[in-house]
C-alpha positions in Angstrom: 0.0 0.0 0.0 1.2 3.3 -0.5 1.6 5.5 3.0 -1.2 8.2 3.0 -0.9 10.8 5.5 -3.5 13.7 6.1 -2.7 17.2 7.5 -5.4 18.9 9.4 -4.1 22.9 9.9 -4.0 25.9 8.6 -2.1 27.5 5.5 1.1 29.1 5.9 1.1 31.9 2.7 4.8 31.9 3.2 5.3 28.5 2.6 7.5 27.6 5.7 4.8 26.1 8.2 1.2 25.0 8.2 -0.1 22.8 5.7 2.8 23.7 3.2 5.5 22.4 5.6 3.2 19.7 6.2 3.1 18.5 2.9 7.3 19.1 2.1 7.3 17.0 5.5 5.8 14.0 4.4 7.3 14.1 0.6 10.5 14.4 1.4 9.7 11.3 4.1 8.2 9.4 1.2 4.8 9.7 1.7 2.0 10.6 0.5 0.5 13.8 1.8 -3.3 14.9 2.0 -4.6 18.1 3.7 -8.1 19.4 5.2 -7.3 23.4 5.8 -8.8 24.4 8.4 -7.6 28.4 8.4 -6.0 30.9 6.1 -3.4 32.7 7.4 -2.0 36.1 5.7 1.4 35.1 6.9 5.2 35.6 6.0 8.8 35.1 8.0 8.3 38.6 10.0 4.8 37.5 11.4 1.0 36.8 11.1 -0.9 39.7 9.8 -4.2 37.5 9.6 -6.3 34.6 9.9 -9.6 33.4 8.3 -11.0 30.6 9.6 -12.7 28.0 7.2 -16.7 27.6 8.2 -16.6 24.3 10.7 -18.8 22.6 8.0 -16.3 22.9 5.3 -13.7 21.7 7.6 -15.7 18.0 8.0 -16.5 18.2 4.3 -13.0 18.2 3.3 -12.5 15.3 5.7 -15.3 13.1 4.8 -14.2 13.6 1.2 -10.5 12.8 1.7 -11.4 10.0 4.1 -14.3 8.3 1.3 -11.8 7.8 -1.1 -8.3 7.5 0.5 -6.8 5.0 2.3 -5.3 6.8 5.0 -2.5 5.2 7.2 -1.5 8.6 9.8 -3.2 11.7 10.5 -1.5 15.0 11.5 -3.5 17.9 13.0 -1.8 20.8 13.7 -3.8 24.6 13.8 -7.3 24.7 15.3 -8.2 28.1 15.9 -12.0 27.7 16.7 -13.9 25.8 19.2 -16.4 24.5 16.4 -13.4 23.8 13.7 -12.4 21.3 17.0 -15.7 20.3 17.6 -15.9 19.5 13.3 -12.7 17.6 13.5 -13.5 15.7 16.4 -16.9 14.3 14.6 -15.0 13.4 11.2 -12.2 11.7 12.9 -14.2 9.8 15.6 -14.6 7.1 13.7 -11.3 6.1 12.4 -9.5 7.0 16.1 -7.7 4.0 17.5 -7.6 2.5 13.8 -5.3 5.3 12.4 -3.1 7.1 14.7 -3.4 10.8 14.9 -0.9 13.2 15.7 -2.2 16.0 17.7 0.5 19.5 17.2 -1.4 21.9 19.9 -0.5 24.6 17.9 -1.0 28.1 20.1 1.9 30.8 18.8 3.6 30.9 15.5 7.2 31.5 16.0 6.8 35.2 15.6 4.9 35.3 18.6 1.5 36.2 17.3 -1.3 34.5 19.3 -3.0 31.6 17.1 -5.8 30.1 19.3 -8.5 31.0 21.5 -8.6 30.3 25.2 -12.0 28.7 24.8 -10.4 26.8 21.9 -7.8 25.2 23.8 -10.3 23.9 26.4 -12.3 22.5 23.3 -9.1 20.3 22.2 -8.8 19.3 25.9 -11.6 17.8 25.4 -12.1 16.8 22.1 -9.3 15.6 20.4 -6.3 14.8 23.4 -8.6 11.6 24.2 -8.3 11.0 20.7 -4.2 11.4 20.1 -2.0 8.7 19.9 0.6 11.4 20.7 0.4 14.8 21.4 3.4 17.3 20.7 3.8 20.5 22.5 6.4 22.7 22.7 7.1 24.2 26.6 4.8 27.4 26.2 1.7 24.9 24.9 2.7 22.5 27.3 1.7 24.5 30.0 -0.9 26.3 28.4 -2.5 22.6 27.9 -2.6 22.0 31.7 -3.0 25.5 33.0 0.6 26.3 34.7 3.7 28.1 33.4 6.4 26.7 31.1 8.7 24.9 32.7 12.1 26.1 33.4 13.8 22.9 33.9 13.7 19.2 32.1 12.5 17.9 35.4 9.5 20.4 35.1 9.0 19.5 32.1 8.7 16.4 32.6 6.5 16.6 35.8 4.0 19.0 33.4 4.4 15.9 30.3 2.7 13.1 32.7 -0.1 15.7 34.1 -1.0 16.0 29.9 -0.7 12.4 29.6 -3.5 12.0 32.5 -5.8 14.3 30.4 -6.1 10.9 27.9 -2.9 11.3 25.4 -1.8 7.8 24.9 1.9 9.3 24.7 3.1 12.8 24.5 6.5 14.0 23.1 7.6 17.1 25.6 9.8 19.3 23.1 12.5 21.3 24.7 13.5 23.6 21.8 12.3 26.5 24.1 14.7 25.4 27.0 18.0 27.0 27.7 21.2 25.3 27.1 23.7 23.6 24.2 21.2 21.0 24.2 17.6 20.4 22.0 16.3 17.8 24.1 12.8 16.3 23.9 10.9 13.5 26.2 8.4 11.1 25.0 6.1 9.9 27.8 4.1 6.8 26.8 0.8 6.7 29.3 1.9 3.1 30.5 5.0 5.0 32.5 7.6 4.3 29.3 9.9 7.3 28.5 13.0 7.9 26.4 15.0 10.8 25.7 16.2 12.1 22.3 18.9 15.3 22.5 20.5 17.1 19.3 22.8 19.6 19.8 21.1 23.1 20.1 22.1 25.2 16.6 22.5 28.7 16.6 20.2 30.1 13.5 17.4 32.6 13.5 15.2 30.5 10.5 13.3 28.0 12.8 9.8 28.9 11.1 8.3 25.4 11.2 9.5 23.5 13.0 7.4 22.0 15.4 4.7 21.6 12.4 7.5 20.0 10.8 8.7 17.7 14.0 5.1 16.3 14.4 4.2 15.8 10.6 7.6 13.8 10.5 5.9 11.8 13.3 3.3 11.4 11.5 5.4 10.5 8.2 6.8 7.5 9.8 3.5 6.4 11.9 2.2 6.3 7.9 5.0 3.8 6.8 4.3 1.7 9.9 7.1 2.6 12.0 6.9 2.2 15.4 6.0 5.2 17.6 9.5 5.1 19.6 11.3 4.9 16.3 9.1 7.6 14.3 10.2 10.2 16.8 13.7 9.3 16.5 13.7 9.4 12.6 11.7 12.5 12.8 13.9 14.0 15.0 16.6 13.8 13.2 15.3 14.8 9.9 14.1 18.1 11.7 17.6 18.5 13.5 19.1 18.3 9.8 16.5 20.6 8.4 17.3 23.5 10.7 21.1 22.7 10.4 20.4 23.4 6.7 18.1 26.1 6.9 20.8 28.6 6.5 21.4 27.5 2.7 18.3 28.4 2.2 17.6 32.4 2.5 14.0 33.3 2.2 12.5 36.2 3.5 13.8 39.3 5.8 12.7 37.3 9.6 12.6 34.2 10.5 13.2 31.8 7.5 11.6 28.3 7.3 13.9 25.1 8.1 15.4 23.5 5.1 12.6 20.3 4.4 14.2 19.2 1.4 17.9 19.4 2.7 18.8 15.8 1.5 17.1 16.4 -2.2 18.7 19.5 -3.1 22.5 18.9 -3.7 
């Protein structure tokens, strides 16, 4: 069969995150992408100047087209601005979760800063769609915003916060530590059954990081599609992304924060 995966999120017009890093994700990963947008974004490397949301209707009409016809092996849901986009997603997906693993990117704050999500939005996915994860991915700041405390300072913290998110119904949650301080990138992934390994890349020095936790969890994603195991789909995807942003300065686009390199292995 050929790996399908399907993006849920919203459009980067830039190109470097969103959808569009979504779908360089999982072709440069060998697989083949899908997408359900979910927002519009007026969008570039120096910040987010706007956001249209798609009508919640739409959303699920996308899905229950892409779903009818292909035969999907991974999801990937990153931005969900809207309590009723959540609500939408939640009803087109509740049938296939447990069958095909989703990957749930609580995405909150572009890299620019800008705000992306409601507060009553991030109780919806609470809710909603954690239950539903096989893994969850959030970066310190959404970490905490998730259980309602402030980003940890330390990887202890952080790992304290990771297993009150797994208690909200995550099956397994990757903790990502590219906020922390130090030499070191590490993340922590927390299986709900007490399992947890560490992954650490050293910490590179580049302002063009635009993407890459959409990147990080559609890589998950890209792997879950092939079959790999969860354990190992991190590990492959956190490489590839550790590559990417080690490449990302051969690749100069825009005046702010440029996107990571996806296709740093393709273009020789």
């Amino acid at each position: 069969m050929t790996p399908i995966a399907v993006t849920i999120a919203g459009s980067d017009s830039s190109g470097g995150a969103g959808i569009q890093a979504d779908l360089k994700t999982f072709a440069a990963l060998r697989v083949y992408g899908a997408s359900v947008i979910t927002a519009l974004t007026a969008q570039n490397t120096l910040g987010v100047q706007g956001i249209h949301d798609v009508p919640a209707a739409f959303v699920l009409a996308q899905i229950e087209s892409v779903f009818s016809d292909l035969a999907v092996t991974a999801v990937k849901i990153g931005m969900l601005s809207q309590v009723e986009t959540i609500v939408a997603v939640a009803e087109g997906l509740g049938r296939y979760a447990g069958r095909i693993p989703i990957v749930l990117d609580p995405v909150m704050v572009a890299t620019s800063g800008d705000r992306l999500i409601t507060d009553e939005a991030v109780e919806a996915l609470r809710r909603h769609l954690l239950p539903m994860a096989e893994i969850v991915t959030p970066n310190l700041p959404e970490l905490g915003c998730l259980i309602g405390e402030p980003a940890a300072a330390t990887e202890n913290a952080a790992v304290a916060q990771g297993r009150k998110l797994l208690a909200l119904g995550a099956r397994a949650a990757l903790v990502k530590g590219g906020h922390a301080e130090g030499t070191e990138s590490i993340d922590h992934l927390m299986g709900a059954d007490g399992t947890m390994r560490r992954f650490s890349a050293p910490r590179i020095a580049t302002r063009n990081s635009h993407g890459t936790g959409c990147t990080l969890s559609s890589a998950v994603a890209a792997g879950l599609a092939r079959g790999v195991p969860l354990a190992e789909a991190v590990a492959q995807a956190k490489r590839y992304v550790t590559a990417a942003i080690a490449a990302s300065d051969s690749l100069p686009v825009g005046k702010g924060h440029g996107p990571i390199h996806h296709f740093h292995a393709l273009w020789q």
